[in-house]
N, C-alpha and C positions, 0 to 999 in steps of 0.2 A: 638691637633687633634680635630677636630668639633664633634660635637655631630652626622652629617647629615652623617657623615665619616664612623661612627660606625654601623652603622643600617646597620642589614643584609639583604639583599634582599631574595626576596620570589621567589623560584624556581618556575616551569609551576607544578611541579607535588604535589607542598603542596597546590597551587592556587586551581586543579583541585578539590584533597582533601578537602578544606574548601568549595569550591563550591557542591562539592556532598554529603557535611555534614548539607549544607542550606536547598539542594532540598531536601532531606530524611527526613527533620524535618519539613519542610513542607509541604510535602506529607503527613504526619502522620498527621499534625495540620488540614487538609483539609478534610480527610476521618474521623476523628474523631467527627470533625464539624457534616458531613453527617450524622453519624450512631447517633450524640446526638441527634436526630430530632427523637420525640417517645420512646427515652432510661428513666428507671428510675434516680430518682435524689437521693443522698442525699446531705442535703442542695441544695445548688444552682450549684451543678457540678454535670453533669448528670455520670452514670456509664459507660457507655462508653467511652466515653473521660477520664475519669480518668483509666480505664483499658490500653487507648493507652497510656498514659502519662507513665505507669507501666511498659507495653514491652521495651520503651527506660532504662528508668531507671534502671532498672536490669543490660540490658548490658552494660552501663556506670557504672555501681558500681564493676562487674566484672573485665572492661576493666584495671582499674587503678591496681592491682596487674599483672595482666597479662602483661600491658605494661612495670612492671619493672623488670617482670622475662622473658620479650621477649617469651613467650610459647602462642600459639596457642591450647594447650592438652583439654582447656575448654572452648571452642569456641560451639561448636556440642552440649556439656552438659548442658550449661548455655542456647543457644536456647531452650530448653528442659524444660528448669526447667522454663524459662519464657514465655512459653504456660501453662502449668501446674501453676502458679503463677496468672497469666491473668486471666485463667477460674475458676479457687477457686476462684478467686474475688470477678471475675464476678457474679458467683452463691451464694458467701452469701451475697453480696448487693444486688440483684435484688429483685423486691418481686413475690411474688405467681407464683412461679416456678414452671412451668407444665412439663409433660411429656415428650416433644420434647426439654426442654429445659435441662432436669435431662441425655439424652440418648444422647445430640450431648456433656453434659459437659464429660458424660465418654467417647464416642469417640473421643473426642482429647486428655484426659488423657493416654488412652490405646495406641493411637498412637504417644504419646511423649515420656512417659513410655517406648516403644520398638523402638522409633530408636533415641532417645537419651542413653539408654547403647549399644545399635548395633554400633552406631558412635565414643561413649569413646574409648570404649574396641577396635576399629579401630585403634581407634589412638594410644592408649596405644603399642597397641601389633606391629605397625608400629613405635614406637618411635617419628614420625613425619608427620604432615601434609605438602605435597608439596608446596599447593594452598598458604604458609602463608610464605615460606621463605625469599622473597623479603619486603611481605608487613610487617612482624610483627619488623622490624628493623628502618622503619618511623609509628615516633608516630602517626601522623596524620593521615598516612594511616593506620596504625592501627587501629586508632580512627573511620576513618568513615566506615570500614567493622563491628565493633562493632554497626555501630550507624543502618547499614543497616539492620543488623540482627533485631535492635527492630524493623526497617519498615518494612521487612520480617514476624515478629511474627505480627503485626496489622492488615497487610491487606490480608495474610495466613487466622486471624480469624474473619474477618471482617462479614462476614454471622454468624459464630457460635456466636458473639457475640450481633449480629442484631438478634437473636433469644432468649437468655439470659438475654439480659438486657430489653428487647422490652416493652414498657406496654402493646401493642395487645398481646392476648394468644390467641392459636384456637386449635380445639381439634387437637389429632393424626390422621390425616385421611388420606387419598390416597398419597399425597406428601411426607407425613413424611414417609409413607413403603415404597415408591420406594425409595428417599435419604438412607433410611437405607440398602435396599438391593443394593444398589449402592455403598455405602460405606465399606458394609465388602466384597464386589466384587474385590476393589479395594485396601484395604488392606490384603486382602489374597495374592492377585499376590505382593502385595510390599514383603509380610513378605515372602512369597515362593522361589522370586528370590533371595532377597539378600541369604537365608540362600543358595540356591544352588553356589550362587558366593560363599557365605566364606569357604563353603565344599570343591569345586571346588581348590582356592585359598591354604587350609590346607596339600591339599594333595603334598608330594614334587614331585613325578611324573608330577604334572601340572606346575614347575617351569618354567616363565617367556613362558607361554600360554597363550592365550586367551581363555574363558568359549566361545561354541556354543551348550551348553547342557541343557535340561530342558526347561523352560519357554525361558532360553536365543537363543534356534533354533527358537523361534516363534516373537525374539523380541531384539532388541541390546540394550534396557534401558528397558526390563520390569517393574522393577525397580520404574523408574520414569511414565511409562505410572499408574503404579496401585495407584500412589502418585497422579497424577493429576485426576484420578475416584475416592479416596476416599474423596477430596476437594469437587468435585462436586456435590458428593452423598450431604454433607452437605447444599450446596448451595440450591439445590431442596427441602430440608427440610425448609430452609429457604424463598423462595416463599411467602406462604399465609399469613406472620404475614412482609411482606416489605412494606411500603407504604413511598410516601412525601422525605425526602431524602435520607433513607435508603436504598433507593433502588440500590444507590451508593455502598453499601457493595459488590454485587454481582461482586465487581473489584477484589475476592478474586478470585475465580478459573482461571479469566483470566490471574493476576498475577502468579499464579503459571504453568499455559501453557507456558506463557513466558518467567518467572524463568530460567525453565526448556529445553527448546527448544530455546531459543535466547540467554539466556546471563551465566550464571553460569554452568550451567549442561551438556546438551548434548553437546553443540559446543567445552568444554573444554575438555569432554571426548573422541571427536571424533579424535579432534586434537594432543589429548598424546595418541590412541591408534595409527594413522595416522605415529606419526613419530616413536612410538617403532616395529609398527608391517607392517608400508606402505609396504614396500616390498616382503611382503611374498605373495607369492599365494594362500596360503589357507587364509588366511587375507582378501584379496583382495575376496575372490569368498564371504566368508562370508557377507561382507560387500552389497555385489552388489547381494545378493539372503535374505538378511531376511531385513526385516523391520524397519528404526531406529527406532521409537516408536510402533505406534500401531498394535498389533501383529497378525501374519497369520503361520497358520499352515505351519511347512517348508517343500518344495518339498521334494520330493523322491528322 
């Protein structure tokens, strides 16, 4: 038998996989470029770029246990722990850490913190994530949803960390209190709605229901609309100290608008509430009377 015989050929779907593992690692090598434009250094790698190099690496260090016990259970957690990894980093390498820079590292701690165990204890108390059952059986496709989450965590902190690492400092002035009150605006309604879904979800009365109660009458992803205003809040903060190519950071809130509304979030949730609940009437009315994202007091 030849040698040429033996070679296994390369499916469309491990092709795509290795292709999506390129762009993700290059996306990340490109934004990190940008943000090292004004980052401090040590030595000759500025901190920036070594914080992005950090977000990948975590979840490849993770990924290799995980790929051989095929579990998804520390997927949500390890995002978690690698935003809270990033900005420790980031904050004891940088120097002369100002104010704006000490108040956005505990707003992503605080918000990692709380829905990195709101997402465990999800899973946990689910036994299983859905989203993973197809992919966590291809390594490669395993691999590259590992590799996304680190492009996830980079350009998620791409302003928090354009503010952290920056050599400009400028005082706390007008930008920095509106990003702030913008940001616990926004994680109030995140931390608000989920806990009304889990309430919602605990009770057995509500079995195999949909929530239209609470923030959720005013909004079908609160949720996620309170996720994409506490990014923002930080982005506004981040403003006055962006100059030259960082100014490229501010791809974080737009990434997370689009996250959330194009590709992962909303359309995946529309489409499993669609086919569990498409035919009910009251499904249906909800649907076509409240607002998928941003939220309106609901009729009477």
């Amino acid at each position: 038998m030849s040698a040429a015989s033996t070679v296994v050929p390369v499916t469309e779907q491990q092709r795509t996989s290795i292709v999506g593992i390129l762009v993700s690692v290059v996306a990340g090598v490109l934004v990190a470029l940008a943000g090292s434009d004004g980052s401090v250094r040590v030595g000759s790698i500025s901190v920036f770029a070594l914080c992005g190099a950090l977000a990948y690496l975590v979840n490849w260090v993770v990924f290799v246990p995980s790929n051989i016990a095929k579990t998804e259970h520390y997927f949500d957690l390890t995002g978690s722990i690698t935003y809270i990894t990033v900005v420790v980093v980031a904050t004891a390498l940088s120097d002369d850490v100002d104010a704006r820079a000490v108040v956005v590292t505990l707003m992503v701690l605080i918000w990692a913190l709380r829905l990195g165990t709101f997402l465990f204890r999800r899973v946990k108390r689910d036994g299983r994530d859905g989203r993973f059952d197809a992919i966590k059986v291809d390594p490669l496709r395993f691999f590259l949803t590992w590799t996304l989450q680190g492009l996830w965590v980079l350009l998620t902190l791409a302003c928090a960390l354009a503010i952290i690492t920056g050599l400009d400092r400028e005082e706390f002035g007008m930008f920095a209190i509106v990003g702030t009150i913008v940001w616990i605006a926004g994680f109030t309604i995140e931390v608000v709605s989920d806990r009304q879904k889990s309430a919602f979800k605990r009770d057995p009365a509500n079995d195999g229901r949909f929530i239209t109660t609470g923030l959720w009458a005013w909004s079908r992803h609160p949720n996620y609309f309170g996720e994409i205003i506490l990014w923002v809040g930080i982005a506004i903060m981040a403003l006055p100290v962006l100059s030259g190519w960082r100014w490229v950071t501010l791809v974080s809130p737009v990434f997370v608008v689009l996250l959330l509304t194009r590709i992962s979030g909303i359309p995946m949730l529309e489409r499993r509430g669609a086919k569990r609940w498409g035919d009910d009437p009251g499904y249906q009315a909800y649907v076509e009377g409240t607002p998928v994202l941003v939220p309106r007091p609901p009729s009477r």
